[in-house]
C-alpha positions in Angstrom: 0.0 0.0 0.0 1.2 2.9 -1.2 0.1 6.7 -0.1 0.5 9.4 -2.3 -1.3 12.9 -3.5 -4.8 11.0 -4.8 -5.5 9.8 -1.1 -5.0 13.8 -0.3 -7.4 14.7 -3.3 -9.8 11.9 -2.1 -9.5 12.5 1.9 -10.6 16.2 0.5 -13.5 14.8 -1.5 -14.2 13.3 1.6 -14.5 16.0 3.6 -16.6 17.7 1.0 -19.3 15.5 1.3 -19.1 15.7 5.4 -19.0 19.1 5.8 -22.6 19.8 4.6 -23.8 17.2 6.2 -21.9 18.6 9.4 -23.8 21.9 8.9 -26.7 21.0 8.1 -26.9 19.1 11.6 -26.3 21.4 13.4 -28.5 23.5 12.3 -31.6 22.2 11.4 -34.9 22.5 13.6 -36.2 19.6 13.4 -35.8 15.7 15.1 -34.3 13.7 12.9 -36.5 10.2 12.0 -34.5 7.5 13.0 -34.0 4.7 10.7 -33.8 1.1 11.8 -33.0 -2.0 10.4 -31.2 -3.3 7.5 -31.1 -0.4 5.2 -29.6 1.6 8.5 -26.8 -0.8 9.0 -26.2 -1.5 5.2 -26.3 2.3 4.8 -24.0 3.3 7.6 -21.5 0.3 6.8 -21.5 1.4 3.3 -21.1 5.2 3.9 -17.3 4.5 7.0 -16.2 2.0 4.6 -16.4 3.6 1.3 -14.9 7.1 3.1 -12.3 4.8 4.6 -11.5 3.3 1.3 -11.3 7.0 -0.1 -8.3 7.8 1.8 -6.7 4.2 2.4 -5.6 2.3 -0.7 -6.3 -1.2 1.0 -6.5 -3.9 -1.2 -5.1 -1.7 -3.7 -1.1 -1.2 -3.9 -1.1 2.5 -5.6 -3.5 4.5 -7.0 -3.3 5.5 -10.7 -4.9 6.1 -13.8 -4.3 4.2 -17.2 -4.6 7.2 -18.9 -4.4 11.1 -19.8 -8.3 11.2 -20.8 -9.4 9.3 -17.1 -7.1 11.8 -15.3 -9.4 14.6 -16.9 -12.2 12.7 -16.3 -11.3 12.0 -12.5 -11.0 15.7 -12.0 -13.8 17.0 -14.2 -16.1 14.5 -12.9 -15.0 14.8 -9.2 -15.6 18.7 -9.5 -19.1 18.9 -11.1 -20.3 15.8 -8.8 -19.3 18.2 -5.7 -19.9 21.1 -7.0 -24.0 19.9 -7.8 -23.7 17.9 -4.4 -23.2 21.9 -2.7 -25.5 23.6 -4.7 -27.9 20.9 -4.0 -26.9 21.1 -0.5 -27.6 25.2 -0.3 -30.8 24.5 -2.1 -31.7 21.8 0.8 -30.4 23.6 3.8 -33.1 26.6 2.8 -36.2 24.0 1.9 -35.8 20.5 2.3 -37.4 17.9 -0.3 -38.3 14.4 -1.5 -36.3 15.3 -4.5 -33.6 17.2 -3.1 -32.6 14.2 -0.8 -32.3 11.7 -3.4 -30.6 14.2 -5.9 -27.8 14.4 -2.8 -27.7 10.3 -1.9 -27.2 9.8 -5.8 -24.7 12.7 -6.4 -22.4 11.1 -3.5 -22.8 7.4 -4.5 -21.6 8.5 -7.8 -19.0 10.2 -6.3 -18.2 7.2 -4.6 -18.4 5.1 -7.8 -16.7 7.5 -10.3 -13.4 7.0 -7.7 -13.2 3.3 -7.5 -14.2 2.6 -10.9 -11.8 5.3 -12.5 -8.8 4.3 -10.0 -9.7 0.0 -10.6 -10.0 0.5 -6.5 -12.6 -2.5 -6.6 -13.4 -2.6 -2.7 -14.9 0.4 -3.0 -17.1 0.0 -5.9 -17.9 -2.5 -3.9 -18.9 -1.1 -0.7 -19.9 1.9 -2.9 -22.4 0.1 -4.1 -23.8 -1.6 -0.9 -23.8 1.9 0.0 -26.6 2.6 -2.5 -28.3 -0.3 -1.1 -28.7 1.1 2.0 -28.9 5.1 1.7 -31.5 5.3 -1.0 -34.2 3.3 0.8 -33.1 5.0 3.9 -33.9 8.5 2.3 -36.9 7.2 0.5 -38.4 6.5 3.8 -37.3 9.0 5.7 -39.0 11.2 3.5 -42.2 9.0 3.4 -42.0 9.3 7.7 -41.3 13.3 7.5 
């Protein structure tokens, strides 16, 4: 295992995508609906994992790209997921919807996938996807509960 600048640029993606969510906890009015069962502990597995396997190359010995054209497509891609993921976010924070919420569990699964598929880091497609399996019917009915 191998740590160099793309764990940086992903332990900053990372933070990206926690920082809202930081914000927008403490601030909001609201109680929170819990969520229980299996698409809670598939979503919150899903969710430490992938972030873990953002920073951590495990299972992978360096990150890399094969190519010029998925470099440009790492960062281009990266930057207009998170850029929609905070414009989203702004747009939530001041009126929260159905929509809204599943517009922001998409944008960060595909933030999640665009990484491991682009840098062949397999375990987190992986857990990316059980992510997906978790957070989308976890926001679905959240939103039913609200």
């Amino acid at each position: 295992m191998v740590l160099n600048l793309i764990n940086f640029i992903e332990a900053g993606i990372v933070w990206a995508l926690i920082i809202p969510d930081l914000l927008f906890s403490i601030h909001r009015q609201k109680a929170d609906i819990r969520i229980s069962g299996a698409a809670s502990v598939t979503e919150q597995f899903g969710r430490y994992v992938s972030m873990l396997l953002m920073i951590l190359p495990l299972g992978v010995w360096e990150f890399g790209f094969s190519s010029p054209e998925e470099t440009i497509i790492y960062f281009a891609g990266n930057g207009i997921l998170l850029a929609a993921y905070i414009i989203i976010y702004v747009l939530f924070f001041k009126k929260q919807s159905f929509a809204k919420a599943i517009i922001l569990a998409v944008l960060r699964i595909a933030v999640f996938l665009l990484c491991g598929i682009l840098l062949r880091h397999w375990f987190l497609v992986v857990f990316a996807l059980i992510f997906a399996c978790g957070h989308i019917p976890a926001t679905v009915k959240k939103y039913k509960e609200a």
